[in-house]
C-alpha positions in Angstrom: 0.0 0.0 0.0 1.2 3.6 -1.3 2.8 5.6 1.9 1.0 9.3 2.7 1.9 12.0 3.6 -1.2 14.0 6.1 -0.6 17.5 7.6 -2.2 17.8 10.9 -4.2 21.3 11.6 -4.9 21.9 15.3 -7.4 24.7 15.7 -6.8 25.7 19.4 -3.5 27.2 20.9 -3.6 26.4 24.3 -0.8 24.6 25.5 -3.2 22.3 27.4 -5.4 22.0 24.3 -7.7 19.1 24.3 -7.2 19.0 20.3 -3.7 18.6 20.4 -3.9 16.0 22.6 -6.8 14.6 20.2 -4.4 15.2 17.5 -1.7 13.2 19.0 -3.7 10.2 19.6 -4.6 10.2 15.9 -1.3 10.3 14.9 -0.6 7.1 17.2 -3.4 5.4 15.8 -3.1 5.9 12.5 -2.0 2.7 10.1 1.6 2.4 8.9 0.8 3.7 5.5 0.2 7.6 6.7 2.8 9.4 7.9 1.5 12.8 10.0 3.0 16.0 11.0 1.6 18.8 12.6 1.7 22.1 11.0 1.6 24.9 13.6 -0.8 28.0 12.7 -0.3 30.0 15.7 2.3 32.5 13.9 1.0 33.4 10.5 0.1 36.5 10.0 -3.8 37.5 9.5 -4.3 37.5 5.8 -4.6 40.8 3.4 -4.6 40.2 0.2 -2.3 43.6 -0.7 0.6 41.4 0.5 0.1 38.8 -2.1 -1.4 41.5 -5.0 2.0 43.3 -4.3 4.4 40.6 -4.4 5.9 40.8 -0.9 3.6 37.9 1.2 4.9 37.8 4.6 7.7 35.0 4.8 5.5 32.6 7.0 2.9 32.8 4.3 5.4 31.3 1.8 6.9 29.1 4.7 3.3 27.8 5.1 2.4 27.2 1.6 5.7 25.5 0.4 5.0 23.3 3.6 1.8 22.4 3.1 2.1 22.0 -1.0 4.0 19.1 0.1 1.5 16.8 1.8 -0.8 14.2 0.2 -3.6 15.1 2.8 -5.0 17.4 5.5 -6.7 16.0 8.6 -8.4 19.2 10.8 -8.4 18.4 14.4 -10.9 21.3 15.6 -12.6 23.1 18.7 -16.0 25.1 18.2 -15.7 28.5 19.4 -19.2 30.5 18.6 -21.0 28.0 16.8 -17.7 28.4 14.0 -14.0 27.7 14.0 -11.9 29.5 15.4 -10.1 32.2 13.6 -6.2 30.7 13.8 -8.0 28.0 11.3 -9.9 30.0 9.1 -7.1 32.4 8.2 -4.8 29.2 7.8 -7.5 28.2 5.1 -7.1 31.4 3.6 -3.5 31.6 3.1 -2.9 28.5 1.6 -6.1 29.6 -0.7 -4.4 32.3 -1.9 -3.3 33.8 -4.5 -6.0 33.1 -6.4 -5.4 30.0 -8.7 -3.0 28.8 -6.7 -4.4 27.3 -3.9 -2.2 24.7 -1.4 -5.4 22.8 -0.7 -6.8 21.8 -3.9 -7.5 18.0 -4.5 -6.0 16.6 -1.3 -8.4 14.3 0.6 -9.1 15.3 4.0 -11.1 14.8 7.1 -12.5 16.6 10.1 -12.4 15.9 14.0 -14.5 18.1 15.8 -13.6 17.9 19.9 -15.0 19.8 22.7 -15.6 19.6 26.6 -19.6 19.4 25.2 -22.2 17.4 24.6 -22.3 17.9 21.0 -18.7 17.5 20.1 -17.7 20.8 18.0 -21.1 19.8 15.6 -21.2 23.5 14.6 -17.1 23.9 14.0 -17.6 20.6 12.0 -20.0 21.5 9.8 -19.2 25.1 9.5 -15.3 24.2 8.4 -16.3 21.4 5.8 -18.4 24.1 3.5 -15.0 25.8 3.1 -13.5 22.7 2.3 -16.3 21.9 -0.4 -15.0 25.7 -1.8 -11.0 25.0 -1.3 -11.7 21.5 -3.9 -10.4 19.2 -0.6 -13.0 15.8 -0.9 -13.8 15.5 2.5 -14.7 11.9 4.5 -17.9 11.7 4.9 -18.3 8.5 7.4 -17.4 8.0 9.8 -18.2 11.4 11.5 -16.5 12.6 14.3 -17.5 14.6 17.1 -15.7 13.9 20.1 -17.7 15.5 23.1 -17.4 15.0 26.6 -13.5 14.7 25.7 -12.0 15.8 29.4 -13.6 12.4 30.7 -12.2 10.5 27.9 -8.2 11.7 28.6 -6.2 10.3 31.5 -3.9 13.0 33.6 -1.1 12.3 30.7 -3.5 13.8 28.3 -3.6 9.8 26.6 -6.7 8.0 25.5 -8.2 6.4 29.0 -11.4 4.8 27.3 -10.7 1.8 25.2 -14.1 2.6 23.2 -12.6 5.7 22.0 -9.6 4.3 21.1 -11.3 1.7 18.9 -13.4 4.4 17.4 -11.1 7.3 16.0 -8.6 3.6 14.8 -11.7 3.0 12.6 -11.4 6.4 11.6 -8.2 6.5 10.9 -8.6 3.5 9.0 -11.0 4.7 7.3 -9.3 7.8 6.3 -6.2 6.0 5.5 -8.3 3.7 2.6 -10.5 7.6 1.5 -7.0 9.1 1.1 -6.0 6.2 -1.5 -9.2 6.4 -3.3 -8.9 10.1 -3.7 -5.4 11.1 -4.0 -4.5 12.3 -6.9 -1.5 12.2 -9.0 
């Protein structure tokens, strides 16, 4: 089976971030074949298009899109803030969608993972970030859906998976991912 490559997005910045910790669990659990990284967010600058119109994008822009050009897939590892995600995430989106034509995202497979200390998982966040990923051309994995709620019960003091349910559920959906990637990818 073909190796891939997936860049991890973590929406929240907290050091003590639940989705990082989510995000690290995914990356132990995911099959041999996918190889993720995490691409920190948390320093680019907010995006104006003058910089790019002008020819002088800020250098983390171009850090950030050379990175990201690279990868095979995305995987979004989100928390909902305001029924949305938050803005670190939705200004990554829009630098590697810029300049126009020559987007970073385009055609890579991808999937979401919604967490929160709620009941409802980051549903909002969820739903709210895939209709920019239908826009940005990224075919996103439908099934299984995740929306890990409740997620400071599921996380021993380490900040590891305590619950062996969970840790079957988001394998599946790694597995998963792992077979949507290969059926997507494209050349």
């Amino acid at each position: 089976m073909t190796s891939s490559s997936v860049a991890v997005f973590v929406g929240s910045l907290r050091k003590a971030s639940f989705n990082r910790k989510i995000a690290h669990a995914l990356i132990g659990l995911a099959p041999e074949n996918l190889k993720l990284e995490i691409v920190e967010i948390g320093d680019l600058p907010l995006y104006n298009q003058d910089f790019d119109d002008e020819g002088t994008p800020p250098a983390a822009w171009t850090a950030f899109r050379d990175k990201v050009r690279g990868f095979d897939a995305v995987l979004f590892v989100t928390p909902e803030y305001n029924r949305s995600v938050p803005a670190v995430l939705k200004n990554a989106l829009d630098v590697g969608s810029r300049p126009y034509g020559k987007s970073v995202w385009s055609g890579k497979p991808g999937a979401v993972v919604s967490v929160s200390p709620g009941a409802i998982g980051g549903f909002g966040a969820n739903h709210h970030l895939r209709q920019s990923l239908v826009f940005l051309d990224i075919p996103t994995l439908q099934q299984p859906e995740a929306y890990i709620g409740g997620v400071a019960g599921l996380l021993d003091d380490d900040g590891k998976l305590a619950k062996d349910e969970t840790k079957k559920f988001l394998s599946g959906f790694m597995e998963r991912f792992a077979a949507w990637i290969a059926a997507n990818r494209r050349a």
